[in-house]
C-alpha positions in Angstrom: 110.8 75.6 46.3 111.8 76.8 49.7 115.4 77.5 50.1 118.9 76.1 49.0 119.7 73.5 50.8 123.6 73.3 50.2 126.1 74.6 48.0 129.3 73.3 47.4 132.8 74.6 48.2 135.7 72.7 46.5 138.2 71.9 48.9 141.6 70.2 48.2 141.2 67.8 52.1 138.2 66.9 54.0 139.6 66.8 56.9 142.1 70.5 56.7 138.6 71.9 55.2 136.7 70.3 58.0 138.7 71.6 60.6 138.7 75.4 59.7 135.1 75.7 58.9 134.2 74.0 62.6 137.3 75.1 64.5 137.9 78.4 63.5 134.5 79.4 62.5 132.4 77.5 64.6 130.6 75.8 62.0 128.8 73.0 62.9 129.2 69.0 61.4 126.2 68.1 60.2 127.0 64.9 58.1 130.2 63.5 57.2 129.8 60.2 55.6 132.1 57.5 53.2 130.1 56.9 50.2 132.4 54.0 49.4 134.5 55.1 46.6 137.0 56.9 48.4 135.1 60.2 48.6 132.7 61.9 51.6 129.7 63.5 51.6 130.8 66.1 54.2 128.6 68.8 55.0 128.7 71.9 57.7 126.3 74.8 58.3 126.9 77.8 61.0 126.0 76.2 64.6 122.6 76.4 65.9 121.2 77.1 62.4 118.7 75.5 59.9 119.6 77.2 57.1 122.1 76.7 53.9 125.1 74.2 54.3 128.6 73.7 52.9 128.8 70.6 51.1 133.3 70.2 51.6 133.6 68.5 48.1 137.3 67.2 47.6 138.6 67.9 44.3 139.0 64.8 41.9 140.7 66.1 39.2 142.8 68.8 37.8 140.1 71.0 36.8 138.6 70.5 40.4 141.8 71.2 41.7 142.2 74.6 39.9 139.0 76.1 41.2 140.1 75.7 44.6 140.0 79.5 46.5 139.1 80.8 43.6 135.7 79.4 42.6 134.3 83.2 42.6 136.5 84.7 40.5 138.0 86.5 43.9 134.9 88.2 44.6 133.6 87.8 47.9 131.1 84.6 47.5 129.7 83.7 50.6 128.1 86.0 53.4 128.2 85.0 56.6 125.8 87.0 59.0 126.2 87.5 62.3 124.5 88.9 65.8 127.6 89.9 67.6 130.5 91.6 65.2 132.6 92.3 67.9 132.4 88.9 69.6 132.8 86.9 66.1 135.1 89.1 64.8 137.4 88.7 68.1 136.6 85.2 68.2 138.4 84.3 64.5 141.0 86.2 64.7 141.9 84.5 67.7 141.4 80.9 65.7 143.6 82.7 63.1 141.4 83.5 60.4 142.7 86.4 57.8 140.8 89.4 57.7 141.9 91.2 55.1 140.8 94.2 56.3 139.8 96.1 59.2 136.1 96.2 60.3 134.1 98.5 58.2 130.6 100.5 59.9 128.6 101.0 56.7 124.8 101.7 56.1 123.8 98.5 55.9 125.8 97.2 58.9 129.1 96.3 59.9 131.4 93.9 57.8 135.1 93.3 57.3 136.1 90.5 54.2 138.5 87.2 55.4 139.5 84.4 53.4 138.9 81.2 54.4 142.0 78.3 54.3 141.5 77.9 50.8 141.7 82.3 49.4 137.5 81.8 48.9 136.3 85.4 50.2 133.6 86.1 52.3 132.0 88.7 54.4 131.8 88.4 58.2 128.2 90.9 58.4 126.2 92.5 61.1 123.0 93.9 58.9 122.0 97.4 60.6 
């Protein structure tokens, strides 16, 4: 096996869940199609990448529904790594992302945790 391919984020719309991840942090589309039951097979990966994708699931039930922002227990679940802090971290708050705090400079690199639409946390990183 070589890599994960996608993992899924639980997402109450396609097309709210759609718009943050490539609007406000410049994620690429990489497939959105019907799959002829009502759902989508939606999926978006950081622009000019190769690697790991979202696949934006919409919930279909209650269950589904109650994992929304909270399908890591509020830990921070996803780390997104990046060559220009700064310029990012400008960048999103300027789209309106909530950071929910203020950029940290540790050991391993720069970081500061935002949520995304949903409350899911993740780390915006510069490794060292």
């Amino acid at each position: 096996m070589s890599h994960i391919a996608l993992v899924t984020l639980v997402v109450r719309d396609y097309d709210e869940a759609l718009a943050f991840y490539t609007d406000a942090l410049g994620f690429e589309l990489v497939e959105d199609t019907e799959r002829g039951d009502g759902s989508r097979w939606v999926v978006v990966r950081p622009r000019g990448t190769q690697g790991t994708g979202l696949l934006l699931a919409r919930a279909k039930d209650g269950d589904q529904a109650a994992s929304i922002g909270a399908q890591t227990g509020g830990r921070v679940g996803f780390f997104l790594h990046t060559a220009d802090f700064a310029a990012d971290h400008a960048r999103m708050l300027a789209a309106g992302v909530r950071f929910l705090e203020e950029p940290r400079h540790e050991v391993y690199g720069s970081v500061a945790v935002f949520e995304d639409l949903y409350g899911n946390r993740w780390d915006l990183l510069q490794p060292a």
